[in-house]
N, C-alpha and C positions, 0 to 999 in steps of 0.2 A: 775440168769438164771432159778433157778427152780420157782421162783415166776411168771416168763413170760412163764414158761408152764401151770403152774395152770392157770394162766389167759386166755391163749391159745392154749386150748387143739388140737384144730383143726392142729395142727403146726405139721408136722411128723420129721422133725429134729430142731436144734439152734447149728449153729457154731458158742460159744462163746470164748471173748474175757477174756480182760484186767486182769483176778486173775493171767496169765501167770503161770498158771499151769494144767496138763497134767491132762485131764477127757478121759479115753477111749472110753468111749462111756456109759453112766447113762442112764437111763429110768427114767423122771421126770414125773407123769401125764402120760405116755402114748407116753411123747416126746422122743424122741431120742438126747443125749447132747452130743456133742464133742468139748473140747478146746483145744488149741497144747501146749506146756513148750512154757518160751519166748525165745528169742534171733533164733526162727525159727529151735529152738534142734529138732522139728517135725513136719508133716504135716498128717492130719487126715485121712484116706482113708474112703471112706464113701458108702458102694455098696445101692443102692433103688430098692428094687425087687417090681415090678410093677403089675397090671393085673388088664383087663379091669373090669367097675364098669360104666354100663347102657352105657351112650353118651359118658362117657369120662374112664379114669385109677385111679383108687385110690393105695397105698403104700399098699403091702402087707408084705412084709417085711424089714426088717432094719441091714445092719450090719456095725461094725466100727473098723477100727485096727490103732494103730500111727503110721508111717515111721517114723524111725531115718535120718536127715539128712547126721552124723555121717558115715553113711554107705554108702554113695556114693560120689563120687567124682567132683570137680566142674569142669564143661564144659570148656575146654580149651578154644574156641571160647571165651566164654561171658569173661572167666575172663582176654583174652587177650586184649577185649574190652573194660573193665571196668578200666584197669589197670592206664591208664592217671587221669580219675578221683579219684582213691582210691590211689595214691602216692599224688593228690593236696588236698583231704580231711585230711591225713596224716598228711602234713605237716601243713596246717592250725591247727589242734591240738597240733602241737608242737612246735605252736605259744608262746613265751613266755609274758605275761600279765603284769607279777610285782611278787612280792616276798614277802613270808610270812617269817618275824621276830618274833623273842622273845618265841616261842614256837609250840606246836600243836593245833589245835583249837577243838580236840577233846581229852578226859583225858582218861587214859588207862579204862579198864573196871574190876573190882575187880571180875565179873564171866562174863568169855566169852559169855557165852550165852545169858546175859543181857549186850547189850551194853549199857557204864555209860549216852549215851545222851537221853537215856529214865526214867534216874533217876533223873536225875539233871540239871539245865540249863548247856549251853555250849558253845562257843566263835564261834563253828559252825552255830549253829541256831542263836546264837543274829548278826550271819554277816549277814544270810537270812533276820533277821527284820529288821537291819539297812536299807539293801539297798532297802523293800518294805516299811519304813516309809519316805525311802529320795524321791522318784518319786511318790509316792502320797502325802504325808503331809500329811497322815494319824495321829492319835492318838495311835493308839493300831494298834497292828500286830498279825496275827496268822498264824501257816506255822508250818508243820509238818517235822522230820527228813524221809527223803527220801531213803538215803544210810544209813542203818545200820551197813557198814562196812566202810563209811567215812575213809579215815587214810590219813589227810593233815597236813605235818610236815613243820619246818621251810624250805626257799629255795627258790626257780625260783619257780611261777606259770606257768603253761601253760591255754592254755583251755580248752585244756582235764582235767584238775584238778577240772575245773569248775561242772564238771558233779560228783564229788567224792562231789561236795558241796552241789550238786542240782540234782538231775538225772530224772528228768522228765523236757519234754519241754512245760510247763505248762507257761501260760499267769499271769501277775498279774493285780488285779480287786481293786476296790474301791468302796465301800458298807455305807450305815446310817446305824448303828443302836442303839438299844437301851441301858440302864445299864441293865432293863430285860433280853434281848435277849443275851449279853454277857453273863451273869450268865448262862442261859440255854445251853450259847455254852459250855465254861469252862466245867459245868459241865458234857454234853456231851461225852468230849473228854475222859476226864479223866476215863470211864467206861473202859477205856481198862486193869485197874488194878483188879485181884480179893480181895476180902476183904480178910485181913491178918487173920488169924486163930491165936488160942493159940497152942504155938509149932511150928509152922513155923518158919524156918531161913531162908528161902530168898522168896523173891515176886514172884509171877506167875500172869498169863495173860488168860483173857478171850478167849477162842480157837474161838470165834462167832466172833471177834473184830479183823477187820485187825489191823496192825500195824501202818498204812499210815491216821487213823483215828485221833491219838493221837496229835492231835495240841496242841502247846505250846502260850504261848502269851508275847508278849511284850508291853510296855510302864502302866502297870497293877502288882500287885503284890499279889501273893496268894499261899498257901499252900492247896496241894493234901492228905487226910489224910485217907489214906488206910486198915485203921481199920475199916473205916464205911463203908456202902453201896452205890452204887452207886447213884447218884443225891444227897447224902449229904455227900458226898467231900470235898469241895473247901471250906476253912478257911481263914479271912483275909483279903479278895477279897477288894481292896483298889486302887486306881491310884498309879503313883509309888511315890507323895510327901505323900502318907500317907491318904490322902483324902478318904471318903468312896462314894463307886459307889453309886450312886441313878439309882432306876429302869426307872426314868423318863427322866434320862440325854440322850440324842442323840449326837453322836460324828460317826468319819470316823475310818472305818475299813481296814485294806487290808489283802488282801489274795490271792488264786491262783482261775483260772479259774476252777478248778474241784471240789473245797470243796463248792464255789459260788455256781456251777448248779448243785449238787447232792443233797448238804445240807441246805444249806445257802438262796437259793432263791428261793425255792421250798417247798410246804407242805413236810412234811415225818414224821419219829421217831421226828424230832428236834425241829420243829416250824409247829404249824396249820396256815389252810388256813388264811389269812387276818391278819398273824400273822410272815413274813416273812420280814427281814429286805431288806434295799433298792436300787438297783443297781446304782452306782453313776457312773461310768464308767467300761467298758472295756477292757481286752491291754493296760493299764496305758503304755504308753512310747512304745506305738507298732512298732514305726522307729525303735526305737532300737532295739525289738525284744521280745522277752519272759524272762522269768527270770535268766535264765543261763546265757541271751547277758549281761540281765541287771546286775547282779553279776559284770562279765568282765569288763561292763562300768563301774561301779559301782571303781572295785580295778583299773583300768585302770586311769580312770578323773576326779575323786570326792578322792577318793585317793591318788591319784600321783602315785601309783605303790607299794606301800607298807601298808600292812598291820599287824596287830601283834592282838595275841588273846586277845580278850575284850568281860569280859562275866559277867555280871550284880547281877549274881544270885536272878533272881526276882521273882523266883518260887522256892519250894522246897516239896519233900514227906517226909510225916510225920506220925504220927501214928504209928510209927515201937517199938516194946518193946523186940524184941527177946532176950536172953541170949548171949552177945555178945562172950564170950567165945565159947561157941558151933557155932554160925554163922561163928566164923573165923576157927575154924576147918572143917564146911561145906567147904568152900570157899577151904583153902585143900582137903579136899579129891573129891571137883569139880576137882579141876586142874591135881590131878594126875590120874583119871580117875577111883577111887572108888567108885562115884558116879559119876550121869550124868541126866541130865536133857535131855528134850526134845525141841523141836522148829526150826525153820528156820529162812531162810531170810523175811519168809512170815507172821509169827505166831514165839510169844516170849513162853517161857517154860509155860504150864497150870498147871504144879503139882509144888509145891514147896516142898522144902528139910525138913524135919522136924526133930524135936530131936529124934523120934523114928529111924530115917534112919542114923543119925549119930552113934547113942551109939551102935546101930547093927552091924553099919560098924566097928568101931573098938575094937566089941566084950564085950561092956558093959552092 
């Protein structure tokens, strides 16, 4: 948003979207920015104080506060209205689908704050690439984890469960492209790691770098090696019989509709113009729906109804040399709240734990 006021000076507000977090009101350029929290926690009050300027009115001034929705009460009317349709969306949610056996498809996380499916592959995402290499025939898969707090145990699936596995309603696409352009992707993603320092005991995260950026890949095999700098990462980078990619190889990609048109088929950071891999289709399986239907179809009839965690481990980070002793004391005195890192749902921790912060804490 604040790039589209530099480029848009002329602009006297921007009510922006999708970071689904709370801007009260920023002067970018000159512009006036207001976004609301997601799930509709607020709405922006936005006053435009006016006065005339020659033939017409120009903005004289600007001001913005949040409403909480919290604070007010829902309109008996509508929600009497609405009530037929929000007991039938209900229950469709609590549709049962099929059932997951033999475990969790995500592994406990050794610090809360870093959840383990950003360290390591996971039964979660390799179910995301199974079912976007079964409906295109793709080669390779890339598909970022969505839900940072995923928690899918054994048991009855519903459909609402589908959204613990995927939570955006995002299209899945099918793309050419190259062994080059993979590389540039992989390595890409993978900037969302800071380079590990000496003395570091746990990993931190680029505070510039959503989270939602970090695509993982399947049918491919490589190591993330977080010692080094970013674009010289990815060690290994091989198909998964062992083969090594050539920059010349062309094969099918899949992915979702938003990494396609943001990154992927578009100049940017990623790929120059006339340098952009190639749109092969759209909505791959669009009867069926977007990628959530498709999961559900996916454990629904290509499954039978049952699924059980299966996860390849075809990636892995590496470069790590910490003192493993003091790591695992970090790790205590994370959990009992001696220490503590920072982040969210949105942003993973940017300072990591170092030995100077342990031997402090317990007084050495």
């Amino acid at each position: 948003m604040c790039d589209l006021a530099e480029a848009c000076p002329e602009f006297d507000l921007i009510i922006a979207a999708h970071q689904h977090r709370l801007v009260e009101g920023e002067e970018a350029n000159g512009v006036l920015v207001v976004e609301n929290k997601y799930h509709a926690q607020t709405m922006a009050c936005v006053d435009l104080e006016l006065e005339p300027d020659g033939d017409g009115w120009k903005v004289a001034k600007r001001r913005s506060s949040p409403v909480e929705a919290a604070a007010y009460e829902p309109d008996p009317e509508i929600v009497e209205l609405m009530a037929p349709y929000d007991e039938r969306a209900k229950q469709f949610a609590r549709e049962v689908i099929g059932v997951l056996e033999g475990g969790p498809l995500v592994g406990e996380s050794e610090i809360e704050e870093i959840p383990q499916a950003y360290l390591a592959d996971s039964a979660l995402i390799d179910l995301i690439h199974a079912v976007q290499l079964h409906y295109t025939g793709a080669k390779v898969s890339a598909t970022a984890l969505s839900n940072p707090d995923a928690d899918v145990r054994p048991g009855p699936l519903r459909r609402c469960d589908v959204s613990q596995i995927y939570k955006f309603s995002n299209t899945l696409y099918s793309l050419e492209m190259t062994g080059a352009q993979l590389k540039k992707y992989i390595e890409w993603s993978a900037r969302i790691f800071k380079t590990l320092r000496a003395g570091d005991l746990t990993l931190s995260f680029d505070p510039e770098i959503p989270v939602s950026s970090f695509d993982m890949f399947q049918g491919v095999s490589y190591q993330i090696n977080v010692a080094k700098d970013p674009g010289e990462r990815i060690e290994g980078l091989s198909w998964s019989d062992g083969t090594p990619i050539s920059d010349e190889e062309v094969f099918v990609i899949a992915t979702n509709n938003y990494r396609a048109n943001t990154q992927l088929l578009v100049p940017g950071e990623l790929f120059q113009k006339g340098d952009t891999p190639k749109l092969l289709e759209a909505d791959v399986q669009g009867s069926i729906g977007g990628l959530r239907e498709l999961i559900a179809d996916y454990i629904q009839n290509v499954k039978g109804g049952t699924i059980s965690p299966e996860c390849d481990d075809n990636w892995s980070v590496v470069g790590i040399d910490w003192d493993e002793e003091l790591h695992q004391r970090a790790v205590e005195l994370l959990a009992d709240g001696t220490l503590t890192l920072g982040g969210d749902d949105k942003r993973l921790p940017e300072v990591a734990i170092t030995e100077d912060d342990v031997r402090n804490a317990i007084g050495e």
